[in-house]
Backbone bond lengths (Angstrom), bond angles and torsions (degrees), N, CA, C in turn:
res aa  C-N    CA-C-N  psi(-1)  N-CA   C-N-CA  omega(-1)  CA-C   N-CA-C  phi
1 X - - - 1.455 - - 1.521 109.43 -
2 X 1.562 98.56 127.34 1.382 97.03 178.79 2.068 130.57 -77.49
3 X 1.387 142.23 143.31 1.140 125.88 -157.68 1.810 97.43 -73.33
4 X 1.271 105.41 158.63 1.615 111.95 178.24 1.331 96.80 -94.96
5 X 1.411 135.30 118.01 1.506 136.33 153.79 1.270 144.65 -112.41
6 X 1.075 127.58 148.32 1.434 150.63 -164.65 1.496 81.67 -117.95
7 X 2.103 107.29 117.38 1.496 87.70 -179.43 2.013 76.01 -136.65
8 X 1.172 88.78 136.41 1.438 102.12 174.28 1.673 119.57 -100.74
9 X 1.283 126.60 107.14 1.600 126.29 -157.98 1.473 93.94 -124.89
10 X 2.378 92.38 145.70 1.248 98.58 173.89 1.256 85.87 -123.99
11 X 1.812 128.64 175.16 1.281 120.79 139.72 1.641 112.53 -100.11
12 X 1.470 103.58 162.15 1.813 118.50 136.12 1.047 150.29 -159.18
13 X 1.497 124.14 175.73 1.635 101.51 -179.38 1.330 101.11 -132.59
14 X 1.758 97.62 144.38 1.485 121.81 -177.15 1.852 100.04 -104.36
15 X 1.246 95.32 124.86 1.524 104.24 170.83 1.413 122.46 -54.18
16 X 0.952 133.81 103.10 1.678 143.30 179.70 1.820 101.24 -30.75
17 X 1.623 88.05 112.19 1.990 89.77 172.00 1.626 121.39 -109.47
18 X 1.836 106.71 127.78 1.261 110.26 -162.01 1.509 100.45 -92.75
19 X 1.657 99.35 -157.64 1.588 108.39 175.46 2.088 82.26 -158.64
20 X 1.095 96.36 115.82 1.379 106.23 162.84 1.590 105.33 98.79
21 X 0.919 114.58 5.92 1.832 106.81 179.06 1.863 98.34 140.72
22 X 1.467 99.93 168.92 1.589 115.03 178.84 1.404 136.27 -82.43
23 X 1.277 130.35 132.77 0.993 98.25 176.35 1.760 129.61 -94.41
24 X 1.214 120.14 135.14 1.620 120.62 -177.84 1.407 120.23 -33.07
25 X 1.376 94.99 126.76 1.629 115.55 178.98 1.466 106.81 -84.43
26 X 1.788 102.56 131.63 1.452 105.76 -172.01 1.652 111.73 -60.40
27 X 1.228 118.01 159.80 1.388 124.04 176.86 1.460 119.28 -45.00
28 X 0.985 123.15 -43.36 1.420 120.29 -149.64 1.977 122.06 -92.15
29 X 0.958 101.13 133.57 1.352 117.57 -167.01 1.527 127.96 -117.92
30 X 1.461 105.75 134.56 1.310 116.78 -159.11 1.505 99.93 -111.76
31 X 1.442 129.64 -171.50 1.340 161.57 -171.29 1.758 100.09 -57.41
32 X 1.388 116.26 -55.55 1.505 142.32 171.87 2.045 99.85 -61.14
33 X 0.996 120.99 -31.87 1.287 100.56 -158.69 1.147 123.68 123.64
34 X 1.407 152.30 -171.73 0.922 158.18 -177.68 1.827 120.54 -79.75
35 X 1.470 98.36 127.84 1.830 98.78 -173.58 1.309 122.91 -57.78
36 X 1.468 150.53 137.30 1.158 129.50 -162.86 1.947 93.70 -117.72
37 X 0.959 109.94 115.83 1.277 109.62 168.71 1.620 132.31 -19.33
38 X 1.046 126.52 102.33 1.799 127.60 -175.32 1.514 111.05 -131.74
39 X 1.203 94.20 -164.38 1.665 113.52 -168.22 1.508 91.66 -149.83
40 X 1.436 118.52 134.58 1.670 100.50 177.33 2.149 84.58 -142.23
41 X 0.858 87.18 167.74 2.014 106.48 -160.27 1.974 98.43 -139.03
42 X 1.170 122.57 108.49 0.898 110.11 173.90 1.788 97.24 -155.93
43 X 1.863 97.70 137.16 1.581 127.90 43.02 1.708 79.99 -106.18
44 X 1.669 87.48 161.96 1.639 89.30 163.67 1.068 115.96 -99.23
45 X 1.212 134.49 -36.32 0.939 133.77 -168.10 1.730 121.40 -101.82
46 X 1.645 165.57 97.90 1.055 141.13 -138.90 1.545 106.65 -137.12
47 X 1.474 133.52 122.36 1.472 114.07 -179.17 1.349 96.56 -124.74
48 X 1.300 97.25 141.84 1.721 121.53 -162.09 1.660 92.23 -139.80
49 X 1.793 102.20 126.12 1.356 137.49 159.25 1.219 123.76 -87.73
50 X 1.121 123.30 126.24 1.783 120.26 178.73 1.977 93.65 -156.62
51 X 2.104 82.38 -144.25 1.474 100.47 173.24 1.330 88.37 -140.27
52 X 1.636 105.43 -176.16 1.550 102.88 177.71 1.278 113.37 -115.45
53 X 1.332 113.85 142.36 1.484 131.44 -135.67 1.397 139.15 96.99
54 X 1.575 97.33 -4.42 1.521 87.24 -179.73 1.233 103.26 -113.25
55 X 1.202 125.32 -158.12 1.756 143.93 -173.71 1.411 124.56 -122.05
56 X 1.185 110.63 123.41 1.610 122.95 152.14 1.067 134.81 -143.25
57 X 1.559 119.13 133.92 1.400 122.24 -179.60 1.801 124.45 -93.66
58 X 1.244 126.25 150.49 1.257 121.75 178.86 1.391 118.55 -116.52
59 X 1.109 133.81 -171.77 1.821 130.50 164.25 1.417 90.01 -135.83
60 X 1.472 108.41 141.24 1.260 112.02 167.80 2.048 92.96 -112.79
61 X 1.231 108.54 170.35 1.490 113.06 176.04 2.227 105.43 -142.59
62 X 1.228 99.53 111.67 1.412 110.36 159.90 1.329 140.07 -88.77
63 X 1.618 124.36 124.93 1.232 98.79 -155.41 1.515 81.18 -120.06
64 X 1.305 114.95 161.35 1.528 135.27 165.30 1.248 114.33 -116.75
65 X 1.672 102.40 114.21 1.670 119.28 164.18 1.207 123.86 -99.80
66 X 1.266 121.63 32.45 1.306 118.22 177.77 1.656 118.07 -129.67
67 X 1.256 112.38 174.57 1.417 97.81 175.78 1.417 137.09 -101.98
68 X 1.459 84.39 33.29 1.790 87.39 166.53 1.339 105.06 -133.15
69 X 1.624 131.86 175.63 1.356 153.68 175.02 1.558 100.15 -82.87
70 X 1.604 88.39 135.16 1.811 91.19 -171.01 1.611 88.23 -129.41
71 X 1.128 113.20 164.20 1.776 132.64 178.54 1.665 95.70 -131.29
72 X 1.591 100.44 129.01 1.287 107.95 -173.33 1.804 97.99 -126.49
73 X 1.424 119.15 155.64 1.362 125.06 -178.94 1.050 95.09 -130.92
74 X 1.734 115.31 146.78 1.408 108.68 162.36 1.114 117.19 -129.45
75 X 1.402 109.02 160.10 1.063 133.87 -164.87 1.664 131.02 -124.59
76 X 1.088 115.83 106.25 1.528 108.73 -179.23 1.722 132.02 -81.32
77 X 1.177 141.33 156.81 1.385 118.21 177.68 1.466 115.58 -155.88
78 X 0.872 150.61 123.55 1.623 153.29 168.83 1.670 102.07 -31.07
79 X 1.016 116.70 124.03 2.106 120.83 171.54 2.012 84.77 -95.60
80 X 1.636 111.35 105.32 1.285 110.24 157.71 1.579 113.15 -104.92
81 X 1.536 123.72 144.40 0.946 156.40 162.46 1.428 134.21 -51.10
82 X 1.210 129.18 76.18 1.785 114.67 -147.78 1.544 96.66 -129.71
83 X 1.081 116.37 145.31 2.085 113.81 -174.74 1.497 106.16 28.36
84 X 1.352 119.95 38.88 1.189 103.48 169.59 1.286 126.69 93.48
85 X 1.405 119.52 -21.11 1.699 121.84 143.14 1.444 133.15 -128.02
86 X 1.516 116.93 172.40 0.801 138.15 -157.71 1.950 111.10 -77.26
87 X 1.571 95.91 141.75 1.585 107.94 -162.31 1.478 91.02 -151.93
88 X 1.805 108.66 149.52 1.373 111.59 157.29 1.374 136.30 -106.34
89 X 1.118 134.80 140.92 1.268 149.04 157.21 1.020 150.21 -35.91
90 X 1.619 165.64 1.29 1.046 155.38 -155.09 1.490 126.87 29.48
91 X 1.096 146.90 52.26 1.525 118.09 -175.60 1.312 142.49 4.08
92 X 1.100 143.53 92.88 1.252 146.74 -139.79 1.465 135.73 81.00
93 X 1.804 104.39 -8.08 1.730 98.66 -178.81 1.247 104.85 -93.74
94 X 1.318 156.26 -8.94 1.001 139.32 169.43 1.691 123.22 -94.23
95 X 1.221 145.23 121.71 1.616 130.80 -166.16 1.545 98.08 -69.10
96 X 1.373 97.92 148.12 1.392 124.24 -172.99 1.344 115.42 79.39
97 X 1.218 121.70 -29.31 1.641 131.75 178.79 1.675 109.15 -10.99
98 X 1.188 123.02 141.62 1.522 150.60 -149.97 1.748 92.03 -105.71
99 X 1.424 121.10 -39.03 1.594 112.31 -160.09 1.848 95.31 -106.07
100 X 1.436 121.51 -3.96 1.490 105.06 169.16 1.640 112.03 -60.59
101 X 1.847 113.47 -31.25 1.462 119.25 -172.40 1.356 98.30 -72.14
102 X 1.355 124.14 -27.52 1.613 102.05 -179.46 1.516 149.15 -47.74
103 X 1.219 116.20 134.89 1.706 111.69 -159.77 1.782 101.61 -128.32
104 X 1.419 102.70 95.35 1.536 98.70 168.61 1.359 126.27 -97.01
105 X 1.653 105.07 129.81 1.495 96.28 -175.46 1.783 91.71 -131.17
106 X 1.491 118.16 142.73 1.628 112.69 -30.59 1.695 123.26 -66.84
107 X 1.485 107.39 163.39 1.030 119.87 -152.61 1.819 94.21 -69.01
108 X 1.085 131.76 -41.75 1.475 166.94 -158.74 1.488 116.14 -135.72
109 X 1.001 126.76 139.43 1.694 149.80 -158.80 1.525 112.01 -146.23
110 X 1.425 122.16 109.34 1.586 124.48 157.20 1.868 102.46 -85.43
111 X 1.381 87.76 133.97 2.005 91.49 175.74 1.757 91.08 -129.08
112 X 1.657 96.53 124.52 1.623 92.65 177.14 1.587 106.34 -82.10
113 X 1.526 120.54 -179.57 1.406 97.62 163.07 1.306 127.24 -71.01
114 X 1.527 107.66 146.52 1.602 123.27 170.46 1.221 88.08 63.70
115 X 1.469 113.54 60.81 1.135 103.97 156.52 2.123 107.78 -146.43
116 X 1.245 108.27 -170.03 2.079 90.10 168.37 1.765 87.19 -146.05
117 X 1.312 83.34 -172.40 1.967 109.74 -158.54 1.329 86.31 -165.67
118 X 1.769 106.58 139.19 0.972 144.03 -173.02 1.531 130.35 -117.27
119 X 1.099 133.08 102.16 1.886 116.99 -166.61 1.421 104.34 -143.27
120 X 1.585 120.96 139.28 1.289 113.22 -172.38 1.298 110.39 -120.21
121 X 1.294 108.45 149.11 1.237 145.16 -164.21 1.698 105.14 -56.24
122 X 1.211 168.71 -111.18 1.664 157.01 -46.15 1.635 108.98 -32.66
123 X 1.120 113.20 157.03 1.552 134.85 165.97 1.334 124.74 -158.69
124 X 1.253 129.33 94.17 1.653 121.70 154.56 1.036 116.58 -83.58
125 X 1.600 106.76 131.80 1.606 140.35 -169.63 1.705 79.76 -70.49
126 X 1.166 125.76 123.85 1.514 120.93 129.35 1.294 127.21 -47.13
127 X 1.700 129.74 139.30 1.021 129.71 172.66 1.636 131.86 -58.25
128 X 1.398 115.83 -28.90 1.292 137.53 -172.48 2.287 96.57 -87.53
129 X 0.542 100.21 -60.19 1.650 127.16 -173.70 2.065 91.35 -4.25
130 X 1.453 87.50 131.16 1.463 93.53 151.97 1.779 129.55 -120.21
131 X 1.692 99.34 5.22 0.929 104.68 168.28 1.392 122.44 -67.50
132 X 1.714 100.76 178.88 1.459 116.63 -172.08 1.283 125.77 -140.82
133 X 1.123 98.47 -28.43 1.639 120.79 -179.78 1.360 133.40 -119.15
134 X 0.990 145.74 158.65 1.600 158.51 -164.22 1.508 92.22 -164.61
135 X 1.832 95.39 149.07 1.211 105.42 144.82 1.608 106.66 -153.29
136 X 1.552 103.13 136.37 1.454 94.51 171.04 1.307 126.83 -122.24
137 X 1.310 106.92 170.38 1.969 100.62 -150.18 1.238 101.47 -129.22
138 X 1.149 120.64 136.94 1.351 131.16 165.33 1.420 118.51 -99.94
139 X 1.581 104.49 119.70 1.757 114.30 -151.11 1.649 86.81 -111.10
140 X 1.025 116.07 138.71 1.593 113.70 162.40 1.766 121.21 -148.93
141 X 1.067 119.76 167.69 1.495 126.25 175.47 1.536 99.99 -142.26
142 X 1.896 116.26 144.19 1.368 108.56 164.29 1.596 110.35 -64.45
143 X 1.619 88.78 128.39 1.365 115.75 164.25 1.437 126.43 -38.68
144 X 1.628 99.93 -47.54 1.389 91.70 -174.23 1.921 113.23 -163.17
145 X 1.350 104.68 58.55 1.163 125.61 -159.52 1.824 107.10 -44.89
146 X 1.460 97.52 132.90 1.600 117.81 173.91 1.744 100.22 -70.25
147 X 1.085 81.74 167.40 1.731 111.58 176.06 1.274 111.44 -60.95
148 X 1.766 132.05 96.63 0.995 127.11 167.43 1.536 103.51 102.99
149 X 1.605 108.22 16.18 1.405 102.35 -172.14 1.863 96.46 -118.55
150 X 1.075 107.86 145.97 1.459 127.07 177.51 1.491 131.09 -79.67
151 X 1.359 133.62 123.61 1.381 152.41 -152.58 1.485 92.00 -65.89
152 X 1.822 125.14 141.09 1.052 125.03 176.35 1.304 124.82 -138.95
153 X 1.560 121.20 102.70 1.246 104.01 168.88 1.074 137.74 -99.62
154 X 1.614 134.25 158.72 1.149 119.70 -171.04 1.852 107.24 -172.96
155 X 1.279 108.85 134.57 1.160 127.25 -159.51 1.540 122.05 -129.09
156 X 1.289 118.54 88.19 1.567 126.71 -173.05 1.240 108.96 -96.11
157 X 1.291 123.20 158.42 1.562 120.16 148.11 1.537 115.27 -165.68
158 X 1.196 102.98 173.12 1.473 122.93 -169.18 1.700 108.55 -97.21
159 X 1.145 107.90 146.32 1.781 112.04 -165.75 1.718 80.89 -115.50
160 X 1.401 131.68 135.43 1.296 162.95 159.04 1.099 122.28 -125.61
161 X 2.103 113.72 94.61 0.834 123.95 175.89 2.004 119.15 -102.37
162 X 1.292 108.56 148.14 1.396 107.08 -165.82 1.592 109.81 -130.73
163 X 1.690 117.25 121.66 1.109 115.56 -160.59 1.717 87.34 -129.81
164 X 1.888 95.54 135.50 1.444 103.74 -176.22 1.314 115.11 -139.71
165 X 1.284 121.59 32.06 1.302 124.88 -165.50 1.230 118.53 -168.90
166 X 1.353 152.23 173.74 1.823 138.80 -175.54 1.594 102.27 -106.61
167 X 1.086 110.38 -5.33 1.599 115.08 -174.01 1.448 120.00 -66.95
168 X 1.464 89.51 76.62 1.870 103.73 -176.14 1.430 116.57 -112.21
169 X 1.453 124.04 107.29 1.903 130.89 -167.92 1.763 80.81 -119.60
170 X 1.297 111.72 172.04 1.708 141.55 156.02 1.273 103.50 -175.11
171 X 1.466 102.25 143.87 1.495 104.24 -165.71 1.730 63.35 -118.59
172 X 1.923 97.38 -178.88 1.266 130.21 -156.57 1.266 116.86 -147.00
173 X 1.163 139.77 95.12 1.448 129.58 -170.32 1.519 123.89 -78.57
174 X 1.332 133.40 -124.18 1.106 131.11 178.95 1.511 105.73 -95.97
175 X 1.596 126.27 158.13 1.268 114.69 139.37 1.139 138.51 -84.92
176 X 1.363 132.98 128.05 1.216 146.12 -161.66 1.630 107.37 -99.85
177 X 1.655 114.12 138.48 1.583 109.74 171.22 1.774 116.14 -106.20
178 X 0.697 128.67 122.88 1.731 103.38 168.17 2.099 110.19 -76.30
179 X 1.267 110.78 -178.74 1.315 112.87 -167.54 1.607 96.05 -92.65
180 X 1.730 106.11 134.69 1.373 98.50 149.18 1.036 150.72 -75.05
181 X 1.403 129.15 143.27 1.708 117.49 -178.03 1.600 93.07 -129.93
182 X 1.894 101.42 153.39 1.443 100.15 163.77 1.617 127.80 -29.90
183 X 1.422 106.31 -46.66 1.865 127.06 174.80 1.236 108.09 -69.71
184 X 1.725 120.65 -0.13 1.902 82.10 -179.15 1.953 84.24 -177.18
185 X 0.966 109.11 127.00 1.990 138.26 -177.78 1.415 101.22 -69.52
186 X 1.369 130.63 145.21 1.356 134.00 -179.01 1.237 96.63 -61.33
187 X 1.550 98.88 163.12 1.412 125.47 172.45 1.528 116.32 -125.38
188 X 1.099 110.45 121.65 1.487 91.03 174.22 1.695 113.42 -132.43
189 X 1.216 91.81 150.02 1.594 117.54 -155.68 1.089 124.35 -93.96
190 X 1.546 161.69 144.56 1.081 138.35 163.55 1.570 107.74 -160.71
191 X 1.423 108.51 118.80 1.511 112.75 178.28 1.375 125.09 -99.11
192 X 1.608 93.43 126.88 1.505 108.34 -151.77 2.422 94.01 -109.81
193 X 1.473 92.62 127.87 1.485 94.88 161.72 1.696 126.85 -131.87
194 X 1.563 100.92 127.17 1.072 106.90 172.34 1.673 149.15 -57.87
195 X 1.272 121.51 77.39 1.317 120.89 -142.18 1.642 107.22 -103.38
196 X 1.289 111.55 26.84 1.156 130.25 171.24 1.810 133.21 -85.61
197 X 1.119 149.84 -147.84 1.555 127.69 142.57 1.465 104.03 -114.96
198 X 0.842 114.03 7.02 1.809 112.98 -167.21 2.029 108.59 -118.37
199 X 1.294 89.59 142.62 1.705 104.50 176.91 1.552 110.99 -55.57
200 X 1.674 125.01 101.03 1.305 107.39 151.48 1.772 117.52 -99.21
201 X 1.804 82.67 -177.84 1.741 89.20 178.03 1.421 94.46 -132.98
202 X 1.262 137.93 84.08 1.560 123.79 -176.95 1.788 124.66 -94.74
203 X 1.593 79.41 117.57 1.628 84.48 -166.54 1.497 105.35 -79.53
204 X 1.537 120.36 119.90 1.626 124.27 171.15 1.881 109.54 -107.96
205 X 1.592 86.77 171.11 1.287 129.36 -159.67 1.701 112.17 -130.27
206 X 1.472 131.56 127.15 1.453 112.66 175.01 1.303 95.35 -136.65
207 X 1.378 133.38 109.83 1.645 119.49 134.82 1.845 143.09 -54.31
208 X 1.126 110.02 155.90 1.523 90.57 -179.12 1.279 79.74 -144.16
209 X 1.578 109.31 145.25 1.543 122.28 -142.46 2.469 85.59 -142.79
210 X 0.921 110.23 123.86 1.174 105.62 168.24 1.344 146.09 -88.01
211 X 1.126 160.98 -167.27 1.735 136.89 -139.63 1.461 93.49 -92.67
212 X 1.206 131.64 -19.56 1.683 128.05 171.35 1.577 110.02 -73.84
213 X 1.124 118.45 -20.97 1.617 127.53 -171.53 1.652 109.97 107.97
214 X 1.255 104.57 -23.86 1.751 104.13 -178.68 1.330 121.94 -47.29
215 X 1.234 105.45 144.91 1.825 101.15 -170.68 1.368 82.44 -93.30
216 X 1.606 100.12 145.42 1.429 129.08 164.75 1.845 146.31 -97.10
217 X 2.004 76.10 -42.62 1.531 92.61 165.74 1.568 107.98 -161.72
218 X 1.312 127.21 151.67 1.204 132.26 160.13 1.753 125.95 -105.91
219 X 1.267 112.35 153.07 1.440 105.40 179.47 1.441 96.47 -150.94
220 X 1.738 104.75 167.47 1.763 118.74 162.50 1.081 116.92 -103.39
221 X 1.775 121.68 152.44 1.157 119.12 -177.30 1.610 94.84 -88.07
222 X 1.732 116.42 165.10 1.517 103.03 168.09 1.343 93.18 -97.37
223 X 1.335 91.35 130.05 1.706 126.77 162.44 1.863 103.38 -37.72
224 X 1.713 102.54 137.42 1.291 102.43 -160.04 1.771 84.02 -165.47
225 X 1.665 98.25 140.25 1.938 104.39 -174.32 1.544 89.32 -101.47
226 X 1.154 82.06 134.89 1.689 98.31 148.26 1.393 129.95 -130.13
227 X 1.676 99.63 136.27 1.804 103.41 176.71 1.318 104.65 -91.72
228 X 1.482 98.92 151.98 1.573 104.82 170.06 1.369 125.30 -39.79
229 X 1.377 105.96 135.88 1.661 102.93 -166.84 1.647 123.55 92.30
230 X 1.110 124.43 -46.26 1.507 154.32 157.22 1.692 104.44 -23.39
231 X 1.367 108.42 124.15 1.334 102.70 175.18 1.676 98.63 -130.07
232 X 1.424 127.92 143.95 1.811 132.16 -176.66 1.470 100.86 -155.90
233 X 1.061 91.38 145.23 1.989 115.70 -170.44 1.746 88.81 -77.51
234 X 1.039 154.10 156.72 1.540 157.62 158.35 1.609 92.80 -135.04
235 X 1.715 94.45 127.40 1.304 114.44 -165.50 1.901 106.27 -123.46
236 X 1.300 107.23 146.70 1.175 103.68 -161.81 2.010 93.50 -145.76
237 X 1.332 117.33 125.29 1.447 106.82 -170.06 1.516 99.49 -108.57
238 X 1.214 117.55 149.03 1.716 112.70 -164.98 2.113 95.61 -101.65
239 X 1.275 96.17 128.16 1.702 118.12 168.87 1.426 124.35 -13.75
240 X 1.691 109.48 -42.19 1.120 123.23 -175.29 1.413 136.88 -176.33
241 X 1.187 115.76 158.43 1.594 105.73 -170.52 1.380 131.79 -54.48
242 X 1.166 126.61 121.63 1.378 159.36 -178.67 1.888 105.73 -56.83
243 X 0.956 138.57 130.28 1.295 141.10 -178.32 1.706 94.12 -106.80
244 X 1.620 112.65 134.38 1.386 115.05 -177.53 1.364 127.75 -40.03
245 X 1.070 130.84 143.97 1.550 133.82 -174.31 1.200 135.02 165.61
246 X 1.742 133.17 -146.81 1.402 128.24 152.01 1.443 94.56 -117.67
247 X 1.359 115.60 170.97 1.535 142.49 -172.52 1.368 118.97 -164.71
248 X 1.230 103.24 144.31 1.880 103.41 -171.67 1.833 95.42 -128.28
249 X 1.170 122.84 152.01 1.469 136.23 -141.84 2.100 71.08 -142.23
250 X 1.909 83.33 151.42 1.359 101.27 178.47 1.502 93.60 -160.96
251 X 1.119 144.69 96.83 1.295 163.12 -79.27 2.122 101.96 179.70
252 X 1.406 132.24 93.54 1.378 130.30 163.05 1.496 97.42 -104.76
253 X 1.312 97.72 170.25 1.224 136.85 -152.92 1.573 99.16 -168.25
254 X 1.414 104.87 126.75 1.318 114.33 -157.61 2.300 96.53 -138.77
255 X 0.972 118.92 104.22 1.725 121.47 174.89 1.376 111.44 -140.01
256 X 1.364 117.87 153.80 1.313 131.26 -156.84 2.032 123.17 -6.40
257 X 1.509 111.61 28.11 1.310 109.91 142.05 1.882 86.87 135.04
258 X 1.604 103.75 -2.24 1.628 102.98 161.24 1.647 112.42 -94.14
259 X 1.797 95.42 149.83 1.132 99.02 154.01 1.573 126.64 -103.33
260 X 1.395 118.69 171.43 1.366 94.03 -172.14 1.868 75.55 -149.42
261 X 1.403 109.42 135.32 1.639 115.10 -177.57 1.540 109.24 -124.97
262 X 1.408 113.78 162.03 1.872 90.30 178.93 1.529 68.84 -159.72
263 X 1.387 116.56 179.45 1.441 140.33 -173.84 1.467 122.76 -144.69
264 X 1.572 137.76 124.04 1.311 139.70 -168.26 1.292 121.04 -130.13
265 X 1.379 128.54 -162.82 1.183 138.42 -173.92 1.622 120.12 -155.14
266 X 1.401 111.94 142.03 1.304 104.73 154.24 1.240 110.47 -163.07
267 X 1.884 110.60 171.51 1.469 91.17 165.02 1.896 109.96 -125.92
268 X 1.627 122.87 171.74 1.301 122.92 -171.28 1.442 84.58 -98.64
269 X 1.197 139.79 132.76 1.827 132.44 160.61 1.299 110.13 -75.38
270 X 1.323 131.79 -178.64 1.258 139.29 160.74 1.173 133.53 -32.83
């Protein structure tokens, strides 16, 4: 049985990184200026719903902006979780691991320039598995470098997260302010950990309300995933300058249909 998904996709592109010089940007030119040579991997990002044990396959698509032919390999890997961040895996070294089931066909991809390549994904969830994540990478070197043309490596990949269960917690720590200066508007901080087994994405919100209670200013946190276990600061910069004082922060957090609210403090000095 195949998994039922809800797959949420972004793209991007990572600028092609050399060793010894650049490689030439194709001719052609748009409204913006001149094209700058890349590599772009999309979707990057993919979230897939099921149970564990079953199956789903993906397509990833590579595109080549440059002007040479690249050979890409792929590669799958377990995303493990250790003090709270994120590390990769090997396929097969960890038991239960999510990327030993992986099945890429094709195994390997030539992309000429300005051109893309296509290869899809399989995965069976193991039944036992406490994983969550995969990511797989598309490794490449030019295939077959021209005269006067420069060696390229370059290494993308796709983050595949897999949620199979309702078991969604994040705890919330303090809010944190940084100092204002004429050059630069508070920031405020707040580190959020996922103590659940399942992938959230929790989109927040912070007011800062002044010693009468009046709200003053609002801001967003930038949106940031977390895997189970996973702990990240979510930072949110406030609109505008603050006149000296105290202030109290009221801070939601909003993931798969909870809210989660906490309350802070700070003060602006003189």
């Amino acid at each position: 049985m195949k998994l039922k998904l809800r797959i949420a996709t972004i793209s991007y592109t990572v600028l092609c990184s050399m060793a010894g010089g650049q490689i030439p940007a194709a001719p052609a030119v748009d409204q913006n200026g001149p094209q700058r040579a890349s590599i772009a991997l999309s979707p990057a990002i993919i979230m897939v719903r099921g149970k564990l044990g079953q199956t789903t396959t993906q397509t990833l698509t590579i595109v080549n902006r440059t002007t040479g032919e690249v050979r890409f390999n792929l590669a799958t890997e377990d995303v493990v979780v250790l003090d709270g961040k994120r590390s990769f895996s090997p396929a097969g070294r960890i038991a239960n691991g999510i990327a030993a089931s992986a099945v890429a066909s094709p195994a390997s991809v030539v992309v000429k320039a300005g051109e893309e390549a296509s290869a899809q994904l399989t995965f069976t969830l193991p039944v036992e598995t406490g994983q969550r994540a995969v990511v797989t990478f598309f490794r490449g070197v030019v295939a077959t470098p021209t005269s006067g043309a420069i060696g390229l490596s370059a290494s993308l990949g796709t983050l595949i997260t897999f949620n199979v269960s309702s078991n969604y917690r994040v705890e919330a720590g303090p809010v944190e302010a940084s100092l204002q200066t004429p050059a630069a508007n508070v920031i405020l901080s707040e580190e959020l950990r996922n103590i659940g087994s399942e992938p959230v994405m929790p989109i927040g919100v912070i007011v800062i309300l002044n010693a009468s209670g009046k709200r003053v200013a609002k801001a967003s946190f930038s949106p940031q995933r977390l895997l189970p276990g996973e702990r990240l600061v979510f930072s949110a910069t406030n609109p505008a300058q603050l006149s000296p004082g105290r202030y109290r922060t009221l801070s939601s957090f909003e993931f798969e249909g909870k809210v989660m609210t906490s309350a802070g403090e700070f003060t602006v000095p003189e």
